[in-house]
DODRENTI-96599 format. One record per residue (C-alpha): chain; z negated, y negated, x negated; residue number from 1. Coordinates in pm, 1 decimal. Each point is the difference from the previous one (the first is absolute). Layout:
REM residues N
<"A"; <Z; Y; X>; NUM>
...
This chain:
REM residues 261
<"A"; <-2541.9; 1278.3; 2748.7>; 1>
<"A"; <184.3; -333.8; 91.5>; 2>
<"A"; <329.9; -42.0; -60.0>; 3>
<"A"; <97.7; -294.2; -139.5>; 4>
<"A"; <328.2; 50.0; -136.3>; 5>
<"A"; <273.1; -264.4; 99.4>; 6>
<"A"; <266.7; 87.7; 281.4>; 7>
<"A"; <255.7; 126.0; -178.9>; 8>
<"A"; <298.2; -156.5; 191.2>; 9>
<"A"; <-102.7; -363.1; -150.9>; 10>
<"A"; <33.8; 161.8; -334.6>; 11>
<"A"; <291.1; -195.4; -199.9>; 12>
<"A"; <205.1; 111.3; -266.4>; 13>
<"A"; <52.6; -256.9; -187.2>; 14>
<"A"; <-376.0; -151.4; 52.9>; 15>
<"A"; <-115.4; 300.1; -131.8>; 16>
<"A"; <269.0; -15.6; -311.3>; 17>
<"A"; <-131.9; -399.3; -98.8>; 18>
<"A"; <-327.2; 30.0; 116.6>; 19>
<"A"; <-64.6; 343.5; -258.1>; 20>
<"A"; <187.2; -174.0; -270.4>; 21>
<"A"; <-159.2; -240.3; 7.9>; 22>
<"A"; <-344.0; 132.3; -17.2>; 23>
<"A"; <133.0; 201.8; -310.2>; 24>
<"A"; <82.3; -340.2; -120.6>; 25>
<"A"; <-327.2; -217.2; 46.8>; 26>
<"A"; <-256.9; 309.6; -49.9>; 27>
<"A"; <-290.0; -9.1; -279.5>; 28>
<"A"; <99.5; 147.9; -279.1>; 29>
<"A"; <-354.6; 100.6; -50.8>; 30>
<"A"; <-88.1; 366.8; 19.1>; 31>
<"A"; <44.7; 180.6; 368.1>; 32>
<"A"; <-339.5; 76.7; 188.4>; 33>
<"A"; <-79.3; 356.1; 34.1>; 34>
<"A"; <218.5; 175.8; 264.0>; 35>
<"A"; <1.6; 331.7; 98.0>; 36>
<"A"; <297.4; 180.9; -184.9>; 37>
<"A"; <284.5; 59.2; 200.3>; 38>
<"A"; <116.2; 372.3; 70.5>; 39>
<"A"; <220.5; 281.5; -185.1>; 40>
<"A"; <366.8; -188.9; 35.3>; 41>
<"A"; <-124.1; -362.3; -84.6>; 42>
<"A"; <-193.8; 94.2; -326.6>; 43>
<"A"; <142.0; -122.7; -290.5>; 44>
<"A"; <132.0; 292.2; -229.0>; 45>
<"A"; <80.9; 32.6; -339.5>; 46>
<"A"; <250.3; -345.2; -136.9>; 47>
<"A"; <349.6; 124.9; -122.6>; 48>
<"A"; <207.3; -236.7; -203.6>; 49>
<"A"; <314.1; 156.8; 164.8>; 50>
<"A"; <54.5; -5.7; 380.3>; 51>
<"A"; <120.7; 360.0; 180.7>; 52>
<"A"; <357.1; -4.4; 141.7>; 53>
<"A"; <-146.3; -3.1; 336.3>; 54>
<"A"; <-152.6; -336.5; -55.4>; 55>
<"A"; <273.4; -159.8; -149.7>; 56>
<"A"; <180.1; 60.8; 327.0>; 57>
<"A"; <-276.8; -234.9; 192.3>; 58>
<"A"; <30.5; -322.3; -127.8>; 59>
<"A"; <383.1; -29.7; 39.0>; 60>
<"A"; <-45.5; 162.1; 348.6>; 61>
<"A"; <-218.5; -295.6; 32.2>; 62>
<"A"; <199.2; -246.9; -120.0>; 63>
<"A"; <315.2; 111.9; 211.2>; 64>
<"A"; <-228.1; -7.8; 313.3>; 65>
<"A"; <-144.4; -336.4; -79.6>; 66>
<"A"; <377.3; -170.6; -23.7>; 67>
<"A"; <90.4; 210.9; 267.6>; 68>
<"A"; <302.8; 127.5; -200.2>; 69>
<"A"; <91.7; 366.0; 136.4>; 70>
<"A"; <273.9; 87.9; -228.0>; 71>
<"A"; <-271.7; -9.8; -244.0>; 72>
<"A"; <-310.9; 113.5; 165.9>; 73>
<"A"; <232.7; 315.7; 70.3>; 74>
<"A"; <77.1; 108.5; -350.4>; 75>
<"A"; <-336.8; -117.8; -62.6>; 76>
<"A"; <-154.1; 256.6; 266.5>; 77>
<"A"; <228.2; 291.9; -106.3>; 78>
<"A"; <-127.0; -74.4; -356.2>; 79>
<"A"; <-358.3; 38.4; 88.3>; 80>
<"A"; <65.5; 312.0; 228.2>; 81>
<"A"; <176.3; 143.9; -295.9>; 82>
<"A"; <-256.6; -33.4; -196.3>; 83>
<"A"; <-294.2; 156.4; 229.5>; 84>
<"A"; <-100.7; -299.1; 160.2>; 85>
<"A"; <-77.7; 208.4; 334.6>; 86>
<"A"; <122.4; -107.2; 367.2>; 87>
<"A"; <-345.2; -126.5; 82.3>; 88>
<"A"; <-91.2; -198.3; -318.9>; 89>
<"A"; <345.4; -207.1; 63.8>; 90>
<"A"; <-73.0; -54.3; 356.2>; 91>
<"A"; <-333.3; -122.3; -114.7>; 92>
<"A"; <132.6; -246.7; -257.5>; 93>
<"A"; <182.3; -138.0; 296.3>; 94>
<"A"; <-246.1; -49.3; 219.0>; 95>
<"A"; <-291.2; -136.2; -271.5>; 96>
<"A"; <290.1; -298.7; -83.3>; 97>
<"A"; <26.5; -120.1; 418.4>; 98>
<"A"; <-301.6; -178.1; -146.3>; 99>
<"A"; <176.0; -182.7; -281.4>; 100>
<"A"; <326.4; -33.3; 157.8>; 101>
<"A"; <-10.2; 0.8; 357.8>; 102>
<"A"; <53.7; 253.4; 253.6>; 103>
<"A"; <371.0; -61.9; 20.1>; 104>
<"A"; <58.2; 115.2; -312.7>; 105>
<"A"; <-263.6; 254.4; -17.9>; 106>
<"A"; <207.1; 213.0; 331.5>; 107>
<"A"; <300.3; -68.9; -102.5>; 108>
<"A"; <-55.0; 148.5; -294.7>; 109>
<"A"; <-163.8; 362.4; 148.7>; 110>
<"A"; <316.7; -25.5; 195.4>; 111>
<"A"; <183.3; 10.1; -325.9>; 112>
<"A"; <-225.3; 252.7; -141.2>; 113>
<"A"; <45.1; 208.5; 285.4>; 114>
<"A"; <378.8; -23.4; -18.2>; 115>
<"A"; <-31.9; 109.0; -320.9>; 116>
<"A"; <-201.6; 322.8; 21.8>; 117>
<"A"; <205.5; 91.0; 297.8>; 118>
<"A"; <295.7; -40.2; -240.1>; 119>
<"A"; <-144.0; 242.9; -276.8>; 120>
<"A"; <-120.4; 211.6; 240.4>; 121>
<"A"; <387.5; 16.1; 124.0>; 122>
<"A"; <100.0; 67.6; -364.5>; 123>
<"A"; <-249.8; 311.5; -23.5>; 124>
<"A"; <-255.5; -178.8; -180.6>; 125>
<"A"; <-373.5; 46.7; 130.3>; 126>
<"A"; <-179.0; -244.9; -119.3>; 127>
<"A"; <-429.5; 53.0; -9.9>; 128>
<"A"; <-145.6; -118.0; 349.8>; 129>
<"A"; <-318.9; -97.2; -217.7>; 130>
<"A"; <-326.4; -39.1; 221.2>; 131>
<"A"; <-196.2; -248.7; 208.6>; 132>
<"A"; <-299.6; -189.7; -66.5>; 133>
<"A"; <-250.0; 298.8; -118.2>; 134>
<"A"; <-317.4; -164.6; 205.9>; 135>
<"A"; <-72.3; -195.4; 333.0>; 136>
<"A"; <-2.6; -429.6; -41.5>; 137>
<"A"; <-355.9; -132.1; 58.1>; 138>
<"A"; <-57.0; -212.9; 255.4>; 139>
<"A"; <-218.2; -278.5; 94.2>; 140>
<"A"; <-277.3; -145.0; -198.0>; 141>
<"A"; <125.4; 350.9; -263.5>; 142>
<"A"; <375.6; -155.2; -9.1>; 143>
<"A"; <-153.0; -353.5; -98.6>; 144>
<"A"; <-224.2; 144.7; -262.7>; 145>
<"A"; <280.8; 233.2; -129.3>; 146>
<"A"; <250.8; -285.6; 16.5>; 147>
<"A"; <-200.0; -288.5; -186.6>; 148>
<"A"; <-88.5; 287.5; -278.7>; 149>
<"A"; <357.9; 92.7; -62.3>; 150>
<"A"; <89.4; -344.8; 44.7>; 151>
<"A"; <-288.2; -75.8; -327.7>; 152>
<"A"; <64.4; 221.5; -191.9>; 153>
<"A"; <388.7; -71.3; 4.4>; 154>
<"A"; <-87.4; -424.3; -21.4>; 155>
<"A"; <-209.9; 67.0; -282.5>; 156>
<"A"; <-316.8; -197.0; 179.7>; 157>
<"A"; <-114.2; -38.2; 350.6>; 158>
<"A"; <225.8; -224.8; 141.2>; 159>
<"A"; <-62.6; -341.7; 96.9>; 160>
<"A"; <153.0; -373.7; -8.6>; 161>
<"A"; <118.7; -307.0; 209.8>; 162>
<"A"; <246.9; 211.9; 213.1>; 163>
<"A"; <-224.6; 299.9; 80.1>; 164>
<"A"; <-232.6; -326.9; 121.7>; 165>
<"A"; <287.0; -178.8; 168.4>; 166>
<"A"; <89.1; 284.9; 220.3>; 167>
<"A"; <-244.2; 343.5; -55.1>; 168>
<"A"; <216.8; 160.6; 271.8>; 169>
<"A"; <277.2; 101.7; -313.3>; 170>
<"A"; <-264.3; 161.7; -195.4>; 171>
<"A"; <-125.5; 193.0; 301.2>; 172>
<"A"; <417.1; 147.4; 67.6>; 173>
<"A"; <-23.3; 55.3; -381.3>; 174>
<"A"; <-296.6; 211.5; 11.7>; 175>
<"A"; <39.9; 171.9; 278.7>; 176>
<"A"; <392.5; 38.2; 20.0>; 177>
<"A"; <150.8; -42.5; -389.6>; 178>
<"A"; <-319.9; 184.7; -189.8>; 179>
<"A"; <-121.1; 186.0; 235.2>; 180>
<"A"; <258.7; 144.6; 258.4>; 181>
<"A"; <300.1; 2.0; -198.5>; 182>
<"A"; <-180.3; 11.9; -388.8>; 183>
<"A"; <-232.5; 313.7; 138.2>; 184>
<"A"; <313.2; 202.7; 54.4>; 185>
<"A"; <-15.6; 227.0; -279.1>; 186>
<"A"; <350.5; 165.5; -22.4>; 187>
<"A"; <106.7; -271.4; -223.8>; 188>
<"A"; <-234.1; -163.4; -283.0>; 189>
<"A"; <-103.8; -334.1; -93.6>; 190>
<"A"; <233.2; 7.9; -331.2>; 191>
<"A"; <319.4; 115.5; 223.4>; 192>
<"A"; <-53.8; -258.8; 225.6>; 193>
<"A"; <-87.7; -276.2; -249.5>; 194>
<"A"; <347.1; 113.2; -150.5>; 195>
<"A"; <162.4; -45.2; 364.9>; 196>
<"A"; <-168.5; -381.1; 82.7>; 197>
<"A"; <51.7; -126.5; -374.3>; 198>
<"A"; <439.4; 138.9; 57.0>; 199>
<"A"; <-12.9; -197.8; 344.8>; 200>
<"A"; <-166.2; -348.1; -151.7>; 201>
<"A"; <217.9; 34.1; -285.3>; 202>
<"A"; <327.5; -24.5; 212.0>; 203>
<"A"; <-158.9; -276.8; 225.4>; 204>
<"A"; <87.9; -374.5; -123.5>; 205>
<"A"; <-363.2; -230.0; 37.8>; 206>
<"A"; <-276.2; 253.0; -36.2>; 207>
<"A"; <-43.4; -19.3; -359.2>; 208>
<"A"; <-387.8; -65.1; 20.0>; 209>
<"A"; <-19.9; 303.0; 208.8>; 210>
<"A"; <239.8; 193.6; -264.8>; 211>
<"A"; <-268.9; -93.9; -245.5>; 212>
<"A"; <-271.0; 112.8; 181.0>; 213>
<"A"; <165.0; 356.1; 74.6>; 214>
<"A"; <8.1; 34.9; -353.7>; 215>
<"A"; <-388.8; 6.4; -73.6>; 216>
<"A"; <-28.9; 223.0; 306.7>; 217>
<"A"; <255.9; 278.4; -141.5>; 218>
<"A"; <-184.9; -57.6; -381.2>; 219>
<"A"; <-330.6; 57.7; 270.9>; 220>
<"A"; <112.5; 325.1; 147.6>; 221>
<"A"; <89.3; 118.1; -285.8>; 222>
<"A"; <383.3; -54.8; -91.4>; 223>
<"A"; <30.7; -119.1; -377.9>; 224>
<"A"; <180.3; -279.7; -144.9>; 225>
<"A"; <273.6; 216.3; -120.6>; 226>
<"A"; <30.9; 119.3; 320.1>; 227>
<"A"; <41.7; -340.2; 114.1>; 228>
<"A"; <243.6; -68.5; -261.5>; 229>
<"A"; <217.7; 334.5; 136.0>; 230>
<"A"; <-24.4; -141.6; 320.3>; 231>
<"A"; <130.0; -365.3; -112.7>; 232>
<"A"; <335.6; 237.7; -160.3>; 233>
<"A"; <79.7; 212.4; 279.1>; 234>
<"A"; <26.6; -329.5; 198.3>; 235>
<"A"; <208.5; -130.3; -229.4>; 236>
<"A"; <223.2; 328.5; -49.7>; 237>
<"A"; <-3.2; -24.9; 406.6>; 238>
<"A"; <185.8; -300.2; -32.2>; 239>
<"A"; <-225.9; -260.0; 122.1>; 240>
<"A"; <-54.8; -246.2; -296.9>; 241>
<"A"; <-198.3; -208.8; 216.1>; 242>
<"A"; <-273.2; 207.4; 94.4>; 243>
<"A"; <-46.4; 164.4; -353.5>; 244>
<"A"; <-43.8; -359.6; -155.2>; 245>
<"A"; <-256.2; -80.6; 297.9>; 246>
<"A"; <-170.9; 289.6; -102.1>; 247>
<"A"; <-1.3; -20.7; -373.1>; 248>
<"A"; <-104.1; -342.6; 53.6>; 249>
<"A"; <-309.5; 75.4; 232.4>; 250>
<"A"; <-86.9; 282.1; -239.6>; 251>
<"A"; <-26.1; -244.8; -296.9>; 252>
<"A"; <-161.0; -264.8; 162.3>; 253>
<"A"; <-247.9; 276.9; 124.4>; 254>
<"A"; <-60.2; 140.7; -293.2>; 255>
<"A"; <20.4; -347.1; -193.4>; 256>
<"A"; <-300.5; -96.4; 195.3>; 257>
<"A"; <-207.2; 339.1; -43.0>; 258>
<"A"; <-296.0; -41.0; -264.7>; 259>
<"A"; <56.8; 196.5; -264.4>; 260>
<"A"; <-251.1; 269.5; -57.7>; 261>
């Protein structure tokens, strides 16, 4: 087997953040090709109108990590451990978003979320280790196919358009690295980490097309619209105004420009 995948040093945050968002942007909206269905943790289950207290913790961990605001990401963090968000599904939230927000932000979070469970832990309060990835990442020419069908069936359509043309080396990182290495980890799903990159765009100024596009991926994975619309209010109830009219806003326009069936 050759083994194609990129060298993972040249692989760039924030390149990975635009170049993804924007392929959720320009994609068909025609149907998806056949892909082979990704395994146990990234199946879609059953839609809920009603998030679980655990994942109303992740998008305001999210958005605390994304403005970098530790007085916030803090509370946020105890709220979510409180809750049974477990040790490793936090520390996984914070590492999926170094790809939205930057490394910088992504460690010093986990420094912040290690403070904190060192601090409970200090109170008496043991707080569920939680597990590891449940299966070994593909590699190779398996990563690539792996990556591009996670990375379909979350874009709604094989993905395509003038800046996978301009510079195909993106879509390769996004493959390999986004979809595949970090989307194949299965001890957090595709709706919990929707819920964790739609928090982080929502705080960001600028990346309202990308918002948007979030937005049809969470609907994709399975979240609901009123979901969605509990996500917009806990922003709001966080405090940040901002970021839950962002959100509202991308959610209508999404949904605005959705055929009706």
């Amino acid at each position: 087997m050759t083994n194609t995948t990129p060298a993972k040093p040249w692989l760039g945050a924030l390149a990975a953040t635009w170049a993804l968002s924007l392929v959720l942007a320009t994609s068909p909206t025609c149907a998806a090709q056949q892909i082979e269905e990704p395994q146990a943790m990234t199946s879609v289950p059953p839609a809920s109108e009603t998030l679980t207290a655990r994942q109303k913790a992740i998008p305001l961990i999210a958005a605390a990590m994304a403005t970098s605001d530790m007085p916030r990401l803090n509370v946020a963090l105890n709220r979510g451990l409180d809750a049974g968000l477990t040790v490793s599904e936090a520390r996984e939230i914070l590492v999926q978003l170094y790809a939205y927000t930057g490394f910088p932000r992504s460690l010093n979070a986990l420094g912040e979320l290690l403070k904190v469970v060192e601090a409970r832990k200090a109170r008496g309060i043991e707080d569920a280790p939680g597990r590891e990835p449940g299966r070994a990442i593909p590699t190779g020419d398996e990563l690539i196919a792996v990556g591009t069908a996670n990375q379909t069936r979350i874009s709604g359509a094989p993905v395509k358009g003038p800046v996978m043309d301009f510079a195909p080396v993106i879509n390769q990182y996004l493959q390999t690295h986004l979809f595949g290495d970090i989307f194949e980890r299965d001890n957090l799903d595709w709706q919990n980490r929707e819920l964790a990159t739609v928090g982080a765009l929502a705080a960001t100024p600028g990346v309202e097309a990308q918002l948007r596009s979030h937005m049809a991926a969470s609907l994709r994975v399975g979240l609901t619209v009123a979901q969605l619309h509990q996500l917009i209010q806990l922003l709001a109830e966080g405090g940040d105004a901002d970021a839950a009219r962002r959100a509202r806003e991308a959610l209508d326009q999404h949904l605005a420009a959705t055929p009706k069936p």
